[in-house]
Steps between C-alpha positions, in 0.01 A plus 500: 500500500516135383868336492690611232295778411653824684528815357852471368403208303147606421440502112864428445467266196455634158186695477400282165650161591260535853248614321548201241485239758230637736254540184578138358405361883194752466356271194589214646272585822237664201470168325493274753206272518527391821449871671183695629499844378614659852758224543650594178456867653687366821816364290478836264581684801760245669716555122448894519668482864756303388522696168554845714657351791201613803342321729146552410269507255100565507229545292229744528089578480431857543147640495313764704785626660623138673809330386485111530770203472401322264765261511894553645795337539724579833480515841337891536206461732334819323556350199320152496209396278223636659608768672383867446619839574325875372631551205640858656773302673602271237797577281280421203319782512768698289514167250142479399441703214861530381603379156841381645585278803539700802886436663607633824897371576513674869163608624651690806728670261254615263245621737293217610629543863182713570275269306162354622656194255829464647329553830235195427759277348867563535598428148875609418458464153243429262379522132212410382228554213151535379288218370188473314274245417274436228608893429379638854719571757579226772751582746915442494777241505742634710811382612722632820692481805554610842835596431585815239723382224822634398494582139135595326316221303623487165310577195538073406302465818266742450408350183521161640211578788282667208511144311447332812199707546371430148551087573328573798158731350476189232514272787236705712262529170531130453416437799201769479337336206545164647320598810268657255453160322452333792235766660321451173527131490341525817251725452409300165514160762264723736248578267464106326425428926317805457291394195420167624366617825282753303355244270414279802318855690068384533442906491623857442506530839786207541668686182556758678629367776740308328607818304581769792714174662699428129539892464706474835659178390621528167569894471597551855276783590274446799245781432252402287133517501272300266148625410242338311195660313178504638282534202202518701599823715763572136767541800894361529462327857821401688507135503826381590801707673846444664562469874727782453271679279261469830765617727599788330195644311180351662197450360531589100174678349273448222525644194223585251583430117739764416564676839886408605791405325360121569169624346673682230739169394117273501300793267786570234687132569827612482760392791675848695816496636572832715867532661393786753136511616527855636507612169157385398208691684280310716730223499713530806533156733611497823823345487510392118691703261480261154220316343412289218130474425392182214156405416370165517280474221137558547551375847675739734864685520829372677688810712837460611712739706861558643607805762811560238446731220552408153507126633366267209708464155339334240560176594307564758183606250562187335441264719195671675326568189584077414330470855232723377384321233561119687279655756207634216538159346454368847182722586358375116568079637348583825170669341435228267581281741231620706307545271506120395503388886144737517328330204608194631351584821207566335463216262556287811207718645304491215546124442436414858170698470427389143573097567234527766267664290549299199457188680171644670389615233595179317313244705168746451532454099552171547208388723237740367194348395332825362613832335334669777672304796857533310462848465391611872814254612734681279435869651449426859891260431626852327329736733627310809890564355704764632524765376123465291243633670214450249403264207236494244452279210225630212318317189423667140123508430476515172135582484558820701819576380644539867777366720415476836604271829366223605739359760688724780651521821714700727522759754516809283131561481486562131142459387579250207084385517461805355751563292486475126702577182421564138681279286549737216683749770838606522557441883744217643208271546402522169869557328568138670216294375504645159862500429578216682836646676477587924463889584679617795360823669788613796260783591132353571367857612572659195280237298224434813262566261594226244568264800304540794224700426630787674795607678339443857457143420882513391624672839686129624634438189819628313539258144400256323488268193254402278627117331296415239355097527599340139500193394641443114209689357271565737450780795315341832540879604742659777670482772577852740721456769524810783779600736612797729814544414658683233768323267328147557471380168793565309637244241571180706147565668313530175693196353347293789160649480479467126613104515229454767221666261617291217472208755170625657308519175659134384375380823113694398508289138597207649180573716258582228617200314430289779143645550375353169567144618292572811245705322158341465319764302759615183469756215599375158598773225506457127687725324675500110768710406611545116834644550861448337609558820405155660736216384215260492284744240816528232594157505144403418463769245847429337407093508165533388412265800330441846774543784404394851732597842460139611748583830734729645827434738791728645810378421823583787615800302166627504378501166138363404500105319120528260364173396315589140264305355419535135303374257451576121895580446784241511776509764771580290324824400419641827826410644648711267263783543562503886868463434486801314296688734636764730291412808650144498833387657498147395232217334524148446268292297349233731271328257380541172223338330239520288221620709749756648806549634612592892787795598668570762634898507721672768394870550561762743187598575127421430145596497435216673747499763395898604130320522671206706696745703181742553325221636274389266470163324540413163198286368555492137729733254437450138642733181327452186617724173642759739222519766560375822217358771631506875289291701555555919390467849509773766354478871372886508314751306650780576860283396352416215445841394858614541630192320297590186644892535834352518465276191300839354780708569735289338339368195276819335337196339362292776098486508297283790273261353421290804440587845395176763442404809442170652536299764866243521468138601687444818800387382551647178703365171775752604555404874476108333814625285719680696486198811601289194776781396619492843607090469660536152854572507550792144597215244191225613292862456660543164501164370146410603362860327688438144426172507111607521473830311720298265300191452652263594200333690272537193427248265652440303799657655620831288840514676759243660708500804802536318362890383385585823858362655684725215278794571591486912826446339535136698561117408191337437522231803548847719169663279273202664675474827372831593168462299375172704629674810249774422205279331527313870450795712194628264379134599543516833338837570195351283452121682737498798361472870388865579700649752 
């Protein structure tokens, strides 16, 4: 026994005035801010020695039968923290479950001689009591001695060791929850790592890797398997387990949708938690005992197990099912992601492919002489390109009322010679040229008939697309384009091929305009139309007047500038008929005089610019009381009769009057202006055609510089700048040195 603490002075003080003192030291150690939990503990018990005058003190931990030091004050070497003993030989055996502290004076004396206790420790004297925490039992705070005592513990010191074991249960919950908080805290400081390792995963197969490693890390069980969903096979495969997991189970199986509790948790997605797997039937694991099962989403399930029974709370389901869902949102990143990296893979691929193509295809528009030789370079360039393996391009003959190819190449062996397709039918060929919007067919076989002229002649070929060749009005026919794969021409595809038709059939007018420079032999058509529909035939109607198109330009925005020539009507009055007139954007009043007056009208589109554009050339257009005579020049026939079908089909009215041909000098009026058009810059152009559809060179003059400078909306110095810059080059083209 300590000094001063036998057992004739043991508990000698006033039971109340002890008890007094030794509680008011209690709530000093209680409220001390400077203490861990178990240190307070430690000084709890150092005052409760003191208090009953022994020489040791310990707290205990008792579960499954083993009694453990928890923490202790004296010198007993059984009774150190740490240190553990059956509970069979512990004199706490007989305290736990009592309402009252257990108090022994003389142990040998009251029948403890024969004790497996007494045996174990030696204690003289002892008394201790029952605590609880958080309402479940614990273990005991005991105090005792080697040597018995000589009077019994009094009922002040009785009491006294039940409030010291209520000081100490608050101290041991405290304690609790802040180990609690800080397991959560860390948990919560586990999953943000967690989280930002997910969201940096490239696939579902990283996921869940980095999920079976957290579910070890942050919830501190180390059997856990991961499986992700094969959609394909509509199986849960085991992507991702624990070394432990390996160790002590093997290799985990597949599960179908619905077979298994994992199987079960994906089909219904609700988590499972079961405390004792030997209760469920056809769920027994080797060496497991509890599980929790949580679905990832649509992608897979997270298992976790323990070899304890009943050993997840619902922290526990918290934080996996927060893992559960990081990990879905994870899988969700990773797809897209992929997703994004794969159609950027294929642009690349597709660009790569297409940039050579374009640029082939490119320099063959460009350097093509005739239709024909631009369109046999423009399918062997596309049937040479992976993955095309055939090529056709076909004309519209309007005579026959057919579609049918007359440039192909390629290895497919499609007979496109003999091919040919109604243009009133309802197959892709057709569909394409009439509508004037590309027709994809992913199955070739199943339309060989509409295609190939037979499904043996479509045996090395799997789809196609059928881009129609338009330029602003008019159809130069279609373009089919063959490979053997299926899937090839899906949006970004057709995009390309559908700007490289629209470019193909610019390139083909650009051609056919060019041929009637070269042509020596040319067809000249008359035709009038009487129409409300043609700007030219309701200005002259409304005016009462002649109206000439005396020239056409394209401004940047591409809108048509008409030069109009009139004559019986003054300028104010037409202006303000145009003005008011739908069909016109903006007019200006260039000159006005008494033999007539000159306009110049913005418009978006034309009569004569479709004729331009088609590729014939504009002789002379006159509208007189409503009824308008075209004039024009076409190289071709057969061109000339699908101009007049075009104008036809447009204007009901329209009625040939003149058909012509004859032989062109060899350089033509036309060819003379555009090499002069090629040396004016667009205001000498300007300036010099006012200036002459205006009058100005007549005499006597009917307009001055200063109206043709406010008309181009310039100073008048500026006005005759550009007008003797222009009158120079007209003189040099007529009596310079020839070249």
């Amino acid at each position: 026994m300590s000094e001063g603490s036998n057992s004739a002075t043991a508990d000698a003080e006033p039971g109340s005035l002890a008890n007094d003192r030794a509680l008011q030291r209690l709530h000093q150690v209680a409220s001390s801010t400077e203490s861990t939990g178990m240190e307070k503990i430690r000084q709890m018990l150092t005052v409760g020695t003191e208090r009953l005058g022994v020489e040791l003190g310990f707290l205990t931990n008792i579960e499954d039968g083993t009694q453990e030091i928890i923490e202790a004050v004296g010198d007993h070497p059984g009774l150190q923290p740490g240190e553990t003993a059956p509970l069979s030989r512990a004199y706490c055996r007989k305290t736990v479950g009592r309402e009252e502290p257990l108090a022994v004076t003389n142990a040998s004396a009251e029948g403890w001689a024969e004790d497996p206790a007494y045996e174990e420790f030696g204690l003289g004297c002892y008394l201790g009591a029952a605590i609880s925490v958080d309402g479940k039992q614990y273990g005991t705070v005991c105090f005792a001695d080697t040597e018995p005592r000589e009077r019994d513990f009094s009922q002040s010191a009785t009491t006294f060791v039940d409030l010291l074991t209520d000081w100490v249960g608050h101290v041991l919950e405290q304690r609790k929850h802040d180990r609690e908080r800080e397991t959560h805290y860390e948990r919560l400081s586990g999953l943000l790592d967690t989280t930002q390792s997910l969201m940096q995963a490239r696939d579902q197969q990283e996921v869940a890797e980095i999920v079976a490693g957290a579910a070890a890390d942050v919830l501190g069980f180390d059997i856990n398997v991961v499986r992700l969903y094969d959609a394909d096979e509509t199986t849960l495969e085991p992507a991702a387990t624990t070394a432990r997991t390996n160790e002590q189970m093997g290799e985990r199986p597949v599960y179908e949708v619905g077979e298994g509790l994992p199987g079960e948790v994906f089909a219904s997605g609700e988590p499972r938690t079961v405390d004792d797997l030997s209760t469920e039937e056809g769920t027994a694991i080797e060496g497991v005992q509890s599980a929790m099962y949580y679905p990832m989403g649509v992608y897979g399930t997270i298992s976790v197990g323990s070899t304890g029974r009943g050993a997840f709370d619902e922290a526990d389901e918290r934080v996996l099912a927060l893992l559960a869902t990081a990990a879905a949102a994870a899988c969700t990143r990773a797809k897209r992601e992929r997703e994004v990296r794969e159609a950027r893979e294929h642009v690349e691929t597709v660009l790569e492919r297409v940039n050579g193509l374009i640029e082939d295809t490119i320099e063959v528009l460009v350097e093509a002489t005739t239709r024909d030789e631009l369109e046999d370079g423009v399918v062997e360039q596309l049937a040479a390109a992976d993955p095309y393996n055939f090529a056709w391009v076909g004309r519209p003959d309007v005579a026959t009322e057919t579609l049918s190819p007359t440039s192909w190449a390629g290895t497919a062996g499609i007979p496109a010679g003999e091919l040919s397709f109604e243009l009133d039918g309802d197959g892709p060929v057709a569909t394409a040229h009439r509508n004037e919007q590309p027709q994809v067919v992913h199955d070739v076989r199943s339309r060989s008939a509409e295609l190939c002229a037979g499904a043996t002649a479509c045996e090395q070929v799997v789809s196609t697309i059928v881009i129609p060749l338009t330029y602003k009005d008019t159809s130069y026919g279609v373009l089919a384009v063959f490979a053997d794969e299926a899937g090839v021409f899906d949006e970004r595809e057709r995009v390309v091929l559908e700007a490289l038709g629209r470019a193909i059939a610019n390139a083909i007018n650009a051609v056919e305009r060019g041929r009637i420079l070269d042509a020596n032999a040319v067809i000249e058509l008359e035709f009038t139309i009487d129409d409300s529909d043609l700007l030219l035939s309701r200005l002259s109607r409304q005016g009462s007047c002649t109206v000439t198109a005396a020239g056409t330009d394209y401004r940047a925005d591409g809108t048509l500038q008409m030069y109009l020539t009139a004559e019986g009507v003054d300028g104010e009055t037409l202006t303000e008929l145009a003005r008011e007139d739908d069909a016109v954007t903006e007019v200006t009043c260039i000159a006005d005089h008494d033999d007539g007056c000159l306009l110049e009208v913005v418009v978006e589109e034309s009569l004569v610019a479709m004729l331009t554009e088609y590729g014939a050339v504009p002789r002379e257009v006159v509208a007189e009381e409503g009824q308008a005579r075209f004039t024009v020049e076409l190289p071709y026939e057969a061109e000339a009769r699908e101009l007049y079908d075009l104008v036809k089909e447009r204007y009901a009215s329209a009625d040939l009057v003149g058909y012509h041909e004859h032989e062109r000098p060899v350089e033509t009026r036309q060819e003379f202006r555009a090499e002069l058009a090629d040396r004016f810059t667009d205001r000498q152009e300007t300036a010099l055609r006012t200036a002459f559809l205006g009058g100005f060179f007549e005499w006597p003059r009917q307009i001055d510089g200063n109206e043709l400078a406010e008309a181009m909306d310039i100073s008048r110095p500026t006005y005759h700048q550009h007008l003797r810059a222009a009158q120079q080059k007209v003189l040099e083209e007529l009596f310079g040195p020839e070249a």
